[in-house]
N, C-alpha and C positions, 0 to 999 in steps of 0.2 A: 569492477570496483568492489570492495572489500566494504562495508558499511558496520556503523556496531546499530546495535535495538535499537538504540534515544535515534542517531542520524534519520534512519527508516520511518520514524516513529514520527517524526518531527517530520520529514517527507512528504507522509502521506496528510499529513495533520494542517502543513501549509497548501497541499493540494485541492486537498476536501474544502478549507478553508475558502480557496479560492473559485472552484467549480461549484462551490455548492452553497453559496451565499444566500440565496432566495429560500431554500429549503431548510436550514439549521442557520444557524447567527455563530461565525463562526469560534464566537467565544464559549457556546455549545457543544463544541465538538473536541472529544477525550479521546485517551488512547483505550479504556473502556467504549465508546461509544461502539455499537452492532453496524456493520456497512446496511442491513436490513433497514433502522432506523433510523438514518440518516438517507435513505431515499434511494441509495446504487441500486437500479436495475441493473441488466446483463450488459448492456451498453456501456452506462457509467461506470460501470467494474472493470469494462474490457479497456476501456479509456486510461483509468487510473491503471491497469498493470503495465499496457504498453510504456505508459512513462517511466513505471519499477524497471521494466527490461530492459529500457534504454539508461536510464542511470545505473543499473547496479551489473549490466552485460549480461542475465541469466535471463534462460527461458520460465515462462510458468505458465503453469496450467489453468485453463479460466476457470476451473472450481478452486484454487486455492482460496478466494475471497469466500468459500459458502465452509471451506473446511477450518478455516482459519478468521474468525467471523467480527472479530474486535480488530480495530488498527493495533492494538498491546500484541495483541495475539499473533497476527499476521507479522508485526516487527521482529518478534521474535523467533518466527519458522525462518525468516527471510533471512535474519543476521546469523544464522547456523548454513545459511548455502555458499559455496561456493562461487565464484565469478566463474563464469564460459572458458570452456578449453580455449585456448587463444588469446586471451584477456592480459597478458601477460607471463604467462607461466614457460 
């Protein structure tokens, strides 16, 4: 699937939202917010990408969360990839 920044961005934003209720209040939670403080250990990280992989069909790498460190940030490396060979094409 093809995704723009905002769709990604909004994504992760109702995800975090939802996983991470106890930890941030999720009217706390921006496309500025750090995945660091808002609580993702490597688990939680590995959690939320598996769901990126499975809605957007691309593989990623589990450091993309530590290189790409805001959900703004991370939306927008993500809305410049491609969908998986196969995906369509």
């Amino acid at each position: 699937m093809r995704a723009s920044e905002a769709q990604i961005r909004d994504f992760c934003l109702d995800y975090l939202g939802r996983t991470l209720p106890r930890v941030v209040p999720p009217l706390e939670i921006g496309a500025e917010s750090r995945f660091a403080a808002l609580g993702l250990d490597s688990a939680s990280s590995t959690h939320l990408l598996v769901e990126l992989e499975d809605w957007l069909g691309i593989e990623l790498s589990p450091e993309v969360v530590y290189e790409y460190p805001t959900i703004g940030e991370l939306a927008r490396f993500l809305a410049g990839q491609s969908p998986a060979t196969g995906a369509g094409d």
